[in-house]
ZAMITI-105682 format. One record per residue: x, y negated, z negated of N, C-alpha, C in turn; residue in one letter. Coordinates in steps of 0.001 Angstrom, whole numbers, padded with zeros to 6 digits, always signed. Example, Ala and Ser with C-alpha at 12.3 -4.5 7.8 and 13.67 -1.06 7.14 Angstrom:
% ZAMITI-105682
+013190+005690-007800+012300+004500-007800+013200+003300-007800A+012850+002250-007080+013670+001060-007140+012900-000030-007870S
This chain:
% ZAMITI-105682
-012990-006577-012995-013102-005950-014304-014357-005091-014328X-014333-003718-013940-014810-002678-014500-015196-001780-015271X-015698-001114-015586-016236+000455-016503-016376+001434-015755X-015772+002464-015927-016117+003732-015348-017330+004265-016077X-018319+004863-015690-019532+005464-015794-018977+006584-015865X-018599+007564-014939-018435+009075-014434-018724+009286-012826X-018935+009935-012983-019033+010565-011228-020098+011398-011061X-021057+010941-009870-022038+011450-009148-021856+012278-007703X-022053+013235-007427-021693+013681-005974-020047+013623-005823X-019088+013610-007111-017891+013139-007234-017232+012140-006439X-018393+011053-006427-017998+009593-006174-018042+008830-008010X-016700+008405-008146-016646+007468-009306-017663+006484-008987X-018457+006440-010470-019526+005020-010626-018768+004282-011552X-018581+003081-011281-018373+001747-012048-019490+000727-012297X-019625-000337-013832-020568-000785-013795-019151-002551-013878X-019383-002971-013186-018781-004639-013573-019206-004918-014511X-018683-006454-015199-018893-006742-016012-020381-007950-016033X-020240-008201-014878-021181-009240-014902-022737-008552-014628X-021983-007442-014527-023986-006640-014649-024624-006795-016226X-023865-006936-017640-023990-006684-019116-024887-008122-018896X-024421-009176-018431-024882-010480-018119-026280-010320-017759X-026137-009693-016158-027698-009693-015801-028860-009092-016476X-027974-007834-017006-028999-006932-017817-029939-007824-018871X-028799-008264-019895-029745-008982-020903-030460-010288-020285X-030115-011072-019231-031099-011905-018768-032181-010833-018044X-032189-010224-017421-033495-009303-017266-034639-009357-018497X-033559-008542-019316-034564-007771-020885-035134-009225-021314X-034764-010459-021346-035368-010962-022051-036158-011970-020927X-035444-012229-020435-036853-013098-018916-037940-012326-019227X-038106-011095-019087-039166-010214-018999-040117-010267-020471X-039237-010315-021473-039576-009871-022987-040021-011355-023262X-040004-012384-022975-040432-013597-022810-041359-014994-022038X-040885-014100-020804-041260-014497-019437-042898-013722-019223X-041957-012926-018221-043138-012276-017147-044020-011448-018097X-043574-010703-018902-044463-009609-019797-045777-010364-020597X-045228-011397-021264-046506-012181-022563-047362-012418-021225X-047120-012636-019855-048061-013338-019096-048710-012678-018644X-048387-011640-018186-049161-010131-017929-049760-009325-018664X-049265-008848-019776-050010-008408-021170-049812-008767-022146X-050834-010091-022332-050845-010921-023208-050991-010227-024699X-050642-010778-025695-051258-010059-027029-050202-008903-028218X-049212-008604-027086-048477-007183-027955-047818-008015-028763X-047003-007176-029830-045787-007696-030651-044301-008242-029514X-043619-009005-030755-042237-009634-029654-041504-008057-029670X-041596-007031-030612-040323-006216-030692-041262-005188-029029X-042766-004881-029022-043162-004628-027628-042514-004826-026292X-042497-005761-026222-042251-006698-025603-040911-006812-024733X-039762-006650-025906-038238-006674-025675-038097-005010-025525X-038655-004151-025971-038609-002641-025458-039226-002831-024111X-039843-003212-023613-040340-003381-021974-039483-003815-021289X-038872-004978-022081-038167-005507-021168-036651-004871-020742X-035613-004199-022065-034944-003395-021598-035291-001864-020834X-036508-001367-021087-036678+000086-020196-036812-000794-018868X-037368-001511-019092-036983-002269-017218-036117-002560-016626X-035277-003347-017291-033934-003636-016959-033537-002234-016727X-033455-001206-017459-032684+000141-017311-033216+000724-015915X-034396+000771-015857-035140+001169-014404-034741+000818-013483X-034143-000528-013380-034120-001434-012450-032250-000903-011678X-031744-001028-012900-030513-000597-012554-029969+001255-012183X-030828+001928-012603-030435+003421-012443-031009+003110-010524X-032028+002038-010625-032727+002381-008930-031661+001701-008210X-030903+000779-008522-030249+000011-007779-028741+001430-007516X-029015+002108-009030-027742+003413-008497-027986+004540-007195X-029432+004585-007603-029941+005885-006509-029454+005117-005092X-030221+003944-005119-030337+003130-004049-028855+003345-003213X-027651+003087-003913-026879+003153-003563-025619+004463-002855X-026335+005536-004230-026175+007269-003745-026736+007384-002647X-027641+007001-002191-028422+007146-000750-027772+006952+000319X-027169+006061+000422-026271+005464+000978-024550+006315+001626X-024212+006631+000256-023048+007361+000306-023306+008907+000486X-024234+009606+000580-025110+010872+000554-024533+011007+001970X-025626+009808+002796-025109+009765+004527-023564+009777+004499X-023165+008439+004142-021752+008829+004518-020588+009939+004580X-021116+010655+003192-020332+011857+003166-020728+013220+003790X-021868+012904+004358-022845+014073+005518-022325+014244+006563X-021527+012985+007024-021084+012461+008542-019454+012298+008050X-018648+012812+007376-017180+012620+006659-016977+011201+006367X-017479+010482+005819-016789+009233+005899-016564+009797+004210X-015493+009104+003800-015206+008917+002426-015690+007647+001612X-016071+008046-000050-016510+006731-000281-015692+006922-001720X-014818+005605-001638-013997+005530-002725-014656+005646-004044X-015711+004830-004474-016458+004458-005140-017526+003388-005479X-018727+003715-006242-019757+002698-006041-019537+002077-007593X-019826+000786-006904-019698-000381-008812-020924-001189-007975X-021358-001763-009225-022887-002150-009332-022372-003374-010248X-022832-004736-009878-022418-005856-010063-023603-006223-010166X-023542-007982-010152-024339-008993-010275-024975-008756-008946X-025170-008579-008169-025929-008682-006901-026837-007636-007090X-026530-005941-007594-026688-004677-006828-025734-003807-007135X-025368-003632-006123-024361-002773-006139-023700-002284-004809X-022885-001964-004646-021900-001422-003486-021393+000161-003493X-021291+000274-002147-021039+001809-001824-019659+001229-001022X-018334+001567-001561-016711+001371-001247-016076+002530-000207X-016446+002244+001331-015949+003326+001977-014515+003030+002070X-014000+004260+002284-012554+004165+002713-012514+003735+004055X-012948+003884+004848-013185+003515+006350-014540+002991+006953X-014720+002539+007831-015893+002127+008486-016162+003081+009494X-018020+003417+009342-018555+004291+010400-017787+003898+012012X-017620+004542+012602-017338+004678+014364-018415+004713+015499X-019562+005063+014547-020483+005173+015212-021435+004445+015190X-022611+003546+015971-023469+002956+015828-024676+003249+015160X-024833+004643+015857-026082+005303+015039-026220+005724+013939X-024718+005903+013442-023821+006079+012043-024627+005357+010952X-024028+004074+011768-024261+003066+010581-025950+002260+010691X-026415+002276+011201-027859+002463+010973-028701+003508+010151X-028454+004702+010436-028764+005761+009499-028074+005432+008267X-027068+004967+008031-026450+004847+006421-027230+003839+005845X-026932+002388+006483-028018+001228+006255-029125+001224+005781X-029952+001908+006749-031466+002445+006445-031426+003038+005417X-030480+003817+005011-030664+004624+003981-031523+004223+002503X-031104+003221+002394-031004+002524+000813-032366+001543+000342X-032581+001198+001646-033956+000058+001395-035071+001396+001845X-035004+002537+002420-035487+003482+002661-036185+004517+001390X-034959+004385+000731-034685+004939-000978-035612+004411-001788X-035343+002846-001784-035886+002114-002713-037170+001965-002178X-037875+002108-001336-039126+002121-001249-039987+003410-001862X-039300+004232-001491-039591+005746-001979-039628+005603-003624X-038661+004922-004372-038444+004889-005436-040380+004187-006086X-040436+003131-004790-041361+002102-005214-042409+003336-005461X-042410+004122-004516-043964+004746-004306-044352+005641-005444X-043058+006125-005866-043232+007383-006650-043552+005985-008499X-042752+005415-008473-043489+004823-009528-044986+004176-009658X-044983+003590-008379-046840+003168-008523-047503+004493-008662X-047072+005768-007497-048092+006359-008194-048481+007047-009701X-047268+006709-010587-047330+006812-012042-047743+005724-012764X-047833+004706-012520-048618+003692-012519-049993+003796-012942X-050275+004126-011243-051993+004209-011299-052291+005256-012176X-051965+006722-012542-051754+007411-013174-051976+007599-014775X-051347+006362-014978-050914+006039-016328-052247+005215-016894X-052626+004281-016065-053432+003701-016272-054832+004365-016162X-055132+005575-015385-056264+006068-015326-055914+006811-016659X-055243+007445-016903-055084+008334-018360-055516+007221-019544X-055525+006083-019590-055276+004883-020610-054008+005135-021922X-052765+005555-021211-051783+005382-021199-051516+003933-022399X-050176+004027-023133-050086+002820-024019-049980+001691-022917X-049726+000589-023399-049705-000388-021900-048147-000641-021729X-047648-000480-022520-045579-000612-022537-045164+000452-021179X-045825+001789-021438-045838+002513-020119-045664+001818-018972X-047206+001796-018739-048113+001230-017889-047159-000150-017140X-046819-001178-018328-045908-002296-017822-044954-001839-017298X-044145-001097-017703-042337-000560-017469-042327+000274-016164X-043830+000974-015729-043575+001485-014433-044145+000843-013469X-044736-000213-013862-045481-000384-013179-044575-002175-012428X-043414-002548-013332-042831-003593-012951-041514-002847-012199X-041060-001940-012470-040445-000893-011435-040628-000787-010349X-042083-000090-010271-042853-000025-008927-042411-001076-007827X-042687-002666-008667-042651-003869-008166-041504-004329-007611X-040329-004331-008468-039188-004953-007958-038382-003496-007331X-038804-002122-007083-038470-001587-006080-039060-001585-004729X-040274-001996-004760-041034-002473-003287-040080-003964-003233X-039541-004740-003928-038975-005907-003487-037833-005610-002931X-036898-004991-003593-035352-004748-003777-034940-004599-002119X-036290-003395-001815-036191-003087-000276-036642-003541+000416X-037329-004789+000023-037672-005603+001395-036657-006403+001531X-036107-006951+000439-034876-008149+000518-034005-007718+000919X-033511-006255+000839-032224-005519+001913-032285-005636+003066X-033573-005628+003657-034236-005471+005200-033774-006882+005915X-033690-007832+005188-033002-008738+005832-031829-008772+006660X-032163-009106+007962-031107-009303+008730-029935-010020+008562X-029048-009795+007571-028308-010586+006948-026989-010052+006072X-025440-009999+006747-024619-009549+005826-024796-009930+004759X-024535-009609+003487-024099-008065+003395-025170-006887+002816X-026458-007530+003258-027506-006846+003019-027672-005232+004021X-028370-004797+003462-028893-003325+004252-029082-003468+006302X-030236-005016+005736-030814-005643+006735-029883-005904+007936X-028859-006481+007679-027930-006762+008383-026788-005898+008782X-026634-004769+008336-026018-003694+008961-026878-003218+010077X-027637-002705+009446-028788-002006+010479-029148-003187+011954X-028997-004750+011728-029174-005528+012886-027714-005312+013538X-026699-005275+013114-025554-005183+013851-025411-003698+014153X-025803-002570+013830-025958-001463+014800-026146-000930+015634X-027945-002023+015642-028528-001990+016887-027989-002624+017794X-027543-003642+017478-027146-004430+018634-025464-003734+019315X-024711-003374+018243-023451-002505+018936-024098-001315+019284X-024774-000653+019488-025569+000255+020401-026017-000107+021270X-026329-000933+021695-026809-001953+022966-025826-002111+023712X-024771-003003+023165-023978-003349+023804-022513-002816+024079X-022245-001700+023138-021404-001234+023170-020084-002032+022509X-020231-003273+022162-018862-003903+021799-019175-004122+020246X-018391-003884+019324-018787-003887+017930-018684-005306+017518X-017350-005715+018129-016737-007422+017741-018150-008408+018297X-018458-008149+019228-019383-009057+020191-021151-008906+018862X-021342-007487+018523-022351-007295+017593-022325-008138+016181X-021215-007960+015517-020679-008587+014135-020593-010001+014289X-020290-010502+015355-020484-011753+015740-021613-012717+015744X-022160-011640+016346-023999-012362+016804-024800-012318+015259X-024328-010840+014374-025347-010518+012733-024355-011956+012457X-023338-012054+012051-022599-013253+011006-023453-014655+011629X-024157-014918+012782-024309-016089+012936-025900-015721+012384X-026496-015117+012505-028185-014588+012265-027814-014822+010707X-026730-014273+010385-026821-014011+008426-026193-015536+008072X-025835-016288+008683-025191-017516+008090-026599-018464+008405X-027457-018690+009473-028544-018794+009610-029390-018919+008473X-030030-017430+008126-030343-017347+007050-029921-018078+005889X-028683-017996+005451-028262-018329+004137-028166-019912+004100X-028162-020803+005357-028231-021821+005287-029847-022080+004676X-030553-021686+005146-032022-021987+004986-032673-021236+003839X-031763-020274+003621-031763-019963+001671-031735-021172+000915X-030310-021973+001165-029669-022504+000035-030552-023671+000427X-031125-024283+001628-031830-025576+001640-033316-025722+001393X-033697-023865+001169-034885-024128-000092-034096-024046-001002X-033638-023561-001806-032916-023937-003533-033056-025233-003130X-032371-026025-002448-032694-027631-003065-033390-028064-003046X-034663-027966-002036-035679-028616-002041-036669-028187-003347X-036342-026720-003894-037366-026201-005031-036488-026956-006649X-035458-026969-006336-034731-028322-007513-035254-029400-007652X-035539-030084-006390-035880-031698-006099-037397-031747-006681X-037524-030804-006374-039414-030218-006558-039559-029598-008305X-038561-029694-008616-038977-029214-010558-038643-027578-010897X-038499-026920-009728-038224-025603-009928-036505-025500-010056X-035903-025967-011296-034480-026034-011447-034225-024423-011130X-034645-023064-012235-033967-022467-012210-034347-021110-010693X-035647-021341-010231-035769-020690-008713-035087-021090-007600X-034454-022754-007688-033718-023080-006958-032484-022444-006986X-031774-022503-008145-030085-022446-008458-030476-020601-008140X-031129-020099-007998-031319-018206-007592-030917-018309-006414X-032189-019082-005808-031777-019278-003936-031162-019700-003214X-030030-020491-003996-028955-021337-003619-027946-020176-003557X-027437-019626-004799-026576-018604-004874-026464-017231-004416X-027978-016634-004121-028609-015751-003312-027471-016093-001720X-028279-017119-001165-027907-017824-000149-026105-017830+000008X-025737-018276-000688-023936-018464-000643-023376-017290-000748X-024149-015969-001157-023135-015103-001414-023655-014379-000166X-024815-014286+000480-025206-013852+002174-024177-014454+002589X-023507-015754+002958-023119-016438+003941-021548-016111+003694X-020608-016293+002457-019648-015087+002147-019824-014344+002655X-020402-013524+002335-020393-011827+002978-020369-011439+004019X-021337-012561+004852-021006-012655+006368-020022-012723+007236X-019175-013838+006601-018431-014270+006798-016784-013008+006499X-016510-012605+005587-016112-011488+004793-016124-009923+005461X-017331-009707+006007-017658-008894+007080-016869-009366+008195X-017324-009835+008506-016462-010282+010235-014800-010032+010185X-014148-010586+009255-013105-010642+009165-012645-009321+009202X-012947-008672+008007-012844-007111+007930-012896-006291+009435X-013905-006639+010349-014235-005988+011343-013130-006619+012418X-012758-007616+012753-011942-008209+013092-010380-007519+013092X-010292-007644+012238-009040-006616+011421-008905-005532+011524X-010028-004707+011711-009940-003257+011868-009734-003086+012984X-010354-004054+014126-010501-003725+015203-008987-003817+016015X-008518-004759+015228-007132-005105+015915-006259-004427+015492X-006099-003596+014220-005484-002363+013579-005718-001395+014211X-006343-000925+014705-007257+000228+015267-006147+000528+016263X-005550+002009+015749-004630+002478+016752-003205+002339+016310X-003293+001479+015570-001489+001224+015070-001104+001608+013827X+000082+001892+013848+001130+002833+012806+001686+002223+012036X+002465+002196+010968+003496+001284+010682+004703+001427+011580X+004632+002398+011994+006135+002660+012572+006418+001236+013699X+005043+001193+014230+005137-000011+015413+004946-001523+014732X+005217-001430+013491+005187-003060+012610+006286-002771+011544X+006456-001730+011403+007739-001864+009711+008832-002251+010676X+009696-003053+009222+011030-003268+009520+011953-002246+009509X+013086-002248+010086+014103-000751+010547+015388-001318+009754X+015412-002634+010368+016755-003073+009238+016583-003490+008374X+016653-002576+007337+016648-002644+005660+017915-002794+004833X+017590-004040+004096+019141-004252+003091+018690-003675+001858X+019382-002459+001076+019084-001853+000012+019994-002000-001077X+019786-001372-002095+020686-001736-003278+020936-000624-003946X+022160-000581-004985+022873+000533-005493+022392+000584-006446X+021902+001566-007533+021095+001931-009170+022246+001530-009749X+023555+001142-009377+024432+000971-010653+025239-000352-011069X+024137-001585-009982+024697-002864-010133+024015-003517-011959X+024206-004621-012241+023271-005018-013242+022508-006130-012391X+021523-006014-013182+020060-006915-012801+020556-008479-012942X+021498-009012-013461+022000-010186-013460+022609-009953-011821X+023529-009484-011668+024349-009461-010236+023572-008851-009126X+022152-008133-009169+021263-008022-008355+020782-009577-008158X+020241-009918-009430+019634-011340-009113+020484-012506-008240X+021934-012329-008536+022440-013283-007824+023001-013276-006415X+023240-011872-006260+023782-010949-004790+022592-011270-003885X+021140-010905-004416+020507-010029-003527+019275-011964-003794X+018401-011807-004824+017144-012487-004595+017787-014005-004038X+018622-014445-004771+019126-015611-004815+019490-016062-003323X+020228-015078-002484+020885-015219-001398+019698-015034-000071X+018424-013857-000255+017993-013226+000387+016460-013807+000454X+015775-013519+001469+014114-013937+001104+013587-013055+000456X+013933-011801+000896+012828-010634+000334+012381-010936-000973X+011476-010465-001336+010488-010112-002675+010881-008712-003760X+011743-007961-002463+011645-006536-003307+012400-005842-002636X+013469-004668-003151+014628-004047-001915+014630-002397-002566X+014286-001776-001436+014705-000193-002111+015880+000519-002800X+015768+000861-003508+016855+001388-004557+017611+002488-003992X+018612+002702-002875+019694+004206-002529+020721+004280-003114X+020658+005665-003175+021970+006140-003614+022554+007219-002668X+023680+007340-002443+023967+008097-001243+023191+008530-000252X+022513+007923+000118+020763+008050+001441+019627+008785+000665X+020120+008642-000305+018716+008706-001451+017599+008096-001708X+016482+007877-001572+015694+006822-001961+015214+007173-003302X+015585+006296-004187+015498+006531-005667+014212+006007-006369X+013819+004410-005814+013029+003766-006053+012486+002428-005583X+012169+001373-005933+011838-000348-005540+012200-001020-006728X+013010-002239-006515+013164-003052-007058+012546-004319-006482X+012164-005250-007281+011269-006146-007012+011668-007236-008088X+011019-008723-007552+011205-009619-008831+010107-009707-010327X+009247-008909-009893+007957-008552-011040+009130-007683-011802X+009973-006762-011238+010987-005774-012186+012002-006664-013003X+012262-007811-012104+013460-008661-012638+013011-008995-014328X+011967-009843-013654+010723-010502-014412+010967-009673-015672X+010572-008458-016017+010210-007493-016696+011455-007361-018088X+012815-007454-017679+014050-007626-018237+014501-008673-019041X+014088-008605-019901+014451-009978-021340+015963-010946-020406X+016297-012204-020459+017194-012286-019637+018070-012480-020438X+018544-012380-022082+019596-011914-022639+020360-010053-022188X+019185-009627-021553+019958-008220-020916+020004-007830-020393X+019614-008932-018727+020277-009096-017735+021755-008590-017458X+022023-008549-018123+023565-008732-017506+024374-007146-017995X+024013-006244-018560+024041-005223-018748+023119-004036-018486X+021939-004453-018668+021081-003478-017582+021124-003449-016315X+020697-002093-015881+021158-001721-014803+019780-001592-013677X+019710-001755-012476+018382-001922-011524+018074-000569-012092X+018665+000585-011670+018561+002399-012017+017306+001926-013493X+017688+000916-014414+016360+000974-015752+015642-000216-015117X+016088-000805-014056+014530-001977-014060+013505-001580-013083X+014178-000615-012310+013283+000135-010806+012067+000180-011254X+010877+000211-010162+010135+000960-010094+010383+001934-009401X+010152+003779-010657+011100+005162-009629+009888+005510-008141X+010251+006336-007703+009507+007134-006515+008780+007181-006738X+008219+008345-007955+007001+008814-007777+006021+007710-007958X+005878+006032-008490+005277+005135-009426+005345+003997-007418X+005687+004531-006490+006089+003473-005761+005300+004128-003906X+004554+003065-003884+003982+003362-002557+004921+004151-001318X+004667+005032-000810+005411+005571+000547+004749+006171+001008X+004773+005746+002655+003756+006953+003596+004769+007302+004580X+004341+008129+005773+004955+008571+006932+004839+007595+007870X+006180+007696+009034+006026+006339+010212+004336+006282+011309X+003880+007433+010996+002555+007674+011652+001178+007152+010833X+001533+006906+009893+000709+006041+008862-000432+005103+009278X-001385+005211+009286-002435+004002+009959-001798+002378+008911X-001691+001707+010055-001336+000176+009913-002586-000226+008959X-003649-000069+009071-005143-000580+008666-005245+000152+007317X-004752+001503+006851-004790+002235+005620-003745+001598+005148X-002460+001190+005489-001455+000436+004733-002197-000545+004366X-003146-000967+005003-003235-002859+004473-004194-002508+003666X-004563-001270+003175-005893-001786+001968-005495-000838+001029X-004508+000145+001287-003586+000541+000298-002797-000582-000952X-002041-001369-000224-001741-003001-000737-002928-003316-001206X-004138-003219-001087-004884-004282-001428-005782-004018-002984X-005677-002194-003052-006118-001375-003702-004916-001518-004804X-003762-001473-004464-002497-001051-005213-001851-002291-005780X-002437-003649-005140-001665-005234-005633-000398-005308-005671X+000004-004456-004115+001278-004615-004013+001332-005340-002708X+003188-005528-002044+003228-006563-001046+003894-005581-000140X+004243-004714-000863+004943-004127+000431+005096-002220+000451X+005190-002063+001266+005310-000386+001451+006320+000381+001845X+007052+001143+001167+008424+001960+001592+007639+003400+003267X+008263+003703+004031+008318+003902+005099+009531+005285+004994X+008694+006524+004862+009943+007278+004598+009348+008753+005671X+010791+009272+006510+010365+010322+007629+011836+011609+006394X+011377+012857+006388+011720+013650+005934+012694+013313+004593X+011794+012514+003670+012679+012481+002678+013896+010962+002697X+014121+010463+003937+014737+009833+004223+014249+008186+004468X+014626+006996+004022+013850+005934+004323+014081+005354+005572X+013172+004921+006611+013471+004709+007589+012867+003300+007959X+012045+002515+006758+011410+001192+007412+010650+000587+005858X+010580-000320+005733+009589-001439+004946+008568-002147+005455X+007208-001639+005011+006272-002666+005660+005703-003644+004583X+005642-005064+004411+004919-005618+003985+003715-006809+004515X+003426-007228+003079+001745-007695+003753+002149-009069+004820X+003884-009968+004758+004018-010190+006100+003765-009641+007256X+004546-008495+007324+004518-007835+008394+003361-007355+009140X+002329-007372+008465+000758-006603+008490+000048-008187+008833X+000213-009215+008670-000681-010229+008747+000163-010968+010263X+001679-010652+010123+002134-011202+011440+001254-010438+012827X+000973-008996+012627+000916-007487+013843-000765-008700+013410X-001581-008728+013236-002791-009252+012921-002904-010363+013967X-002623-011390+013572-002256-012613+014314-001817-012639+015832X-000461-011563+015748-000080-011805+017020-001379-010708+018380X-001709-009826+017646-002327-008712+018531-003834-009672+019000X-004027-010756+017633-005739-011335+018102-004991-012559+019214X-004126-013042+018812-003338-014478+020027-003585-013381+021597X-003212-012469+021604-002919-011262+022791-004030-011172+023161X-005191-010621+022420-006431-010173+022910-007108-011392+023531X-007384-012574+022830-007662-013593+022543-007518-014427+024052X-005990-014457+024081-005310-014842+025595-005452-016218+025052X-004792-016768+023762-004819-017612+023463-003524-018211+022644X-002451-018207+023404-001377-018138+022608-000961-019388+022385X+000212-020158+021889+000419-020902+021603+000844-021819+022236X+000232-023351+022770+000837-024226+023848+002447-024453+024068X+002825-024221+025236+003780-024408+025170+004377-025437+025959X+005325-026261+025785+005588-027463+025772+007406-028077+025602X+007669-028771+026748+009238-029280+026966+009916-029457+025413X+008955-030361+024334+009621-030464+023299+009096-029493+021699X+008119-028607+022119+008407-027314+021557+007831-026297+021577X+009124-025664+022175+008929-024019+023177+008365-022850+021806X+008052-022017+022351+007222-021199+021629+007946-020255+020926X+009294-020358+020419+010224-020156+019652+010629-020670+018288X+010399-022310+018778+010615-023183+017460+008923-022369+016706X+008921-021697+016048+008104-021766+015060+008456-020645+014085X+008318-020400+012687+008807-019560+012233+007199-019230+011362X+007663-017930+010660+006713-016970+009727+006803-017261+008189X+005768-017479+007586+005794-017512+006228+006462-015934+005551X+007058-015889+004619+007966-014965+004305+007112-014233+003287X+005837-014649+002949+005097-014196+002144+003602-013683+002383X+003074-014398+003543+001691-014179+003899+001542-014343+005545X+002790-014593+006254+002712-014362+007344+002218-015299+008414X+001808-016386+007518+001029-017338+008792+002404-018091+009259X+001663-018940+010715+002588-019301+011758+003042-021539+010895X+003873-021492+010924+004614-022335+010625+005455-023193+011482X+005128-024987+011521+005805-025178+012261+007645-025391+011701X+008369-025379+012711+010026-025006+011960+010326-026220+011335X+010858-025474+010262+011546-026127+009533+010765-026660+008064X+009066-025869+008166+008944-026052+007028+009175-025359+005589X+008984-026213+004404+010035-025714+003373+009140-025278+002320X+007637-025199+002251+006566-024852+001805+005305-024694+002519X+004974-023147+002504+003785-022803+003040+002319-023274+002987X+001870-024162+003018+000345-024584+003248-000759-023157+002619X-000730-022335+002908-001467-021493+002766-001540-020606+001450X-000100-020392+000923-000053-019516-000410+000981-020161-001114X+001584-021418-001220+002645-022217-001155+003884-021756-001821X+004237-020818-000843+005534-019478-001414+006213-020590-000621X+007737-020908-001018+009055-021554-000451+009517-020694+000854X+009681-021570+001785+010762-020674+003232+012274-020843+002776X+013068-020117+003113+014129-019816+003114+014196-020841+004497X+015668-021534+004233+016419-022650+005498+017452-022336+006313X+017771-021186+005723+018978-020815+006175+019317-019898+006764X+018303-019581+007649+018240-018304+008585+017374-018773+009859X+017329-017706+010037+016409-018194+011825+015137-017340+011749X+014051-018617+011365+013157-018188+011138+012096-017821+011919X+012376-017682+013183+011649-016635+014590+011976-015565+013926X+012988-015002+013355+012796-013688+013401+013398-013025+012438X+013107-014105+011099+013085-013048+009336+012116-012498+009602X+012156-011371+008600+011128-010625+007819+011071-010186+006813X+009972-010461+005937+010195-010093+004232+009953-008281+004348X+011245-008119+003218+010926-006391+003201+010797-006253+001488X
């Protein structure tokens, strides 16, 4: 849950929601906290004006911080979907990941680079302010700026997904070594490291009376070790995507449906009988649209039985389709962007394949078992056949089960489940 801001460098800015949260704990920690202790004496309404121009400071730097960032990227073509600024900070949303090592060090650097710069130019208004004898609300508001932008960028510098710090350590090191997987590997264990010994000061500063510096460094800590973790995967994924199409993962045999059945006799022909989730809508080698059970869903079921798929579709233009040359890795975050499961597959107008997020998590699995050289034991009483695919998320299943462990979508029994596939 978002806000659009507008657009900078015509990258959309978003602010989350849980930044409204941090903000006012800022304005008033400060307007309560840190400020009476530092300049003792002003009024409370002083006070709470310090504390929001700070908060505001704090967050326009955490924006630059982040333009910095995407500045590089779009210097060097990378695309950046958009930056949203959350409870942590904020994020720069590439469409792709740098290729290059030196890439992504220069981008990295970028931001804790920024924010130091940010630091300097406010102290020296600071000192400034204070030699002028400046009101002291000034004086405070740039001068606690100054402060938590000399911090902001040291705490990025940490070697540690999903910090600054920790890009820039996994750069260097995939510049070294040349293997990116082998680099992301070595930062996720350095950044889980860390975050362990984050979260085991939070407890010890709990045990010790510091409730609320603890529960910071605890959560500080857990969301490094996420991210780490989160990272890898991503990189993982790309790496094993890297190079593939849909054409070499969509399905070819597609069961489709006519615009002029009713949604009652779709439901009972097609979902009832079938695994799929969702079936393309032709009409004489037309591709008209997707039908799906979110569409079923959608249809009061007193009028079922007279409406027609042609009014429950989702039409063309409202419905994912790329070319068979399509990056496999842009399909899967297309879905992920779009909160859909599956993707129509169309060569001149014509449909030629269905990919869904089965199909994308099976090509995943099987390509890391391959690389891996780690496939599945095989054994007199069960050969590496007996196992079938979740029809929904793709993980490996032993046969014959009738609920998935993982997303607990139902298997279909009545087919041969080596070699369904949800379309």
């Amino acid at each position: 849950m978002s806000l659009r801001l507008g657009s900078v460098m015509g990258i959309p800015v978003r602010i989350h929601y849980t930044l409204w949260l941090v903000f006012l704990l800022i304005a008033w920690t400060l307007a309560y906290g840190y400020m009476p202790q530092q300049y003792p004496g002003l009024s409370t309404l002083t006070y709470w004006a310090i504390g929001i121009a700070s908060a505001v400071i704090l967050f326009v730097s955490v924006l630059v911080h982040e333009l910095s960032h995407s500045y590089i990227a779009k210097k060097n073509g990378l695309p950046i979907a958009r930056i949203t600024l959350f409870f942590f900070g904020g994020v720069s949303e590439m469409t792709e990941e740098p290729q290059d090592p030196g890439l992504e060090v220069r981008m990295a650097a970028a931001g804790p680079l920024m924010s130091f710069v940010i630091a300097g130019a406010l102290a020296g208004i600071w000192y400034v302010a204070g030699a002028a004898h400046l009101p002291i609300a000034i004086t405070a508001t740039v001068g606690y700026g100054a402060l938590i932008n000399g911090v902001l960028g040291a705490f990025n510098l940490l070697p540690a997904f999903p910090l600054d710090g920790g890009r820039v350590f996994r750069g260097s090191l995939w510049m070294h070594s040349k293997n990116l997987i082998d680099a992301t590997k070595t930062a996720t264990r350095v950044s889980e490291g860390i975050s362990l010994l984050m979260m085991l000061g939070g407890f010890v500063a709990i045990i010790l009376g510091y409730f609320l510096d603890g529960i910071w460094f605890v959560v500080l800590g857990w969301f490094i070790k996420s991210g780490a973790e989160t990272s890898l995967r991503q990189t993982l994924v790309g790496e094993t995507l890297s190079g593939v199409t849909v054409n070499d993962i969509m399905t070819r045999q597609i069961l489709t449906v006519p615009p002029d059945i009713t949604v009652q006799q779709l439901a009972s022909d097609y979902f009832l009988v079938h695994p799929h989730g969702g079936y393309p809508v032709v009409q004489e080698g037309r591709l008209l649209g997707l039908i799906t059970l979110d569409s079923v869903r959608a249809i009061p079921k007193e009028a079922r039985s007279y409406e027609t798929v042609a009014k429950a579709m989702v039409p063309l233009e409202r419905t994912l389709v790329v070319p068979p040359n399509f990056s496999a890795l842009d399909a899967l975050q297309r879905m992920a962007r779009e909160k859909t499961e599956r993707i129509l597959v169309t060569q001149d107008g014509r449909l030629v394949g269905v990919v869904t997020q089965g199909d994308l998590m099976r090509a995943i699995r099987t390509r890391q078992d391959l690389e891996m050289k780690t496939p599945w034991t095989t054994t007199p009483t069960t050969p590496p056949t007996q196992v079938q695919y979740c029809i929904q998320c793709g993980a490996r299943l032993p046969i014959g089960t009738r609920t998935c462990p993982h997303c607990n979508a139902a298997q279909p029994q009545s087919i041969d489940a080596t070699t369904s596939k949800a379309s």
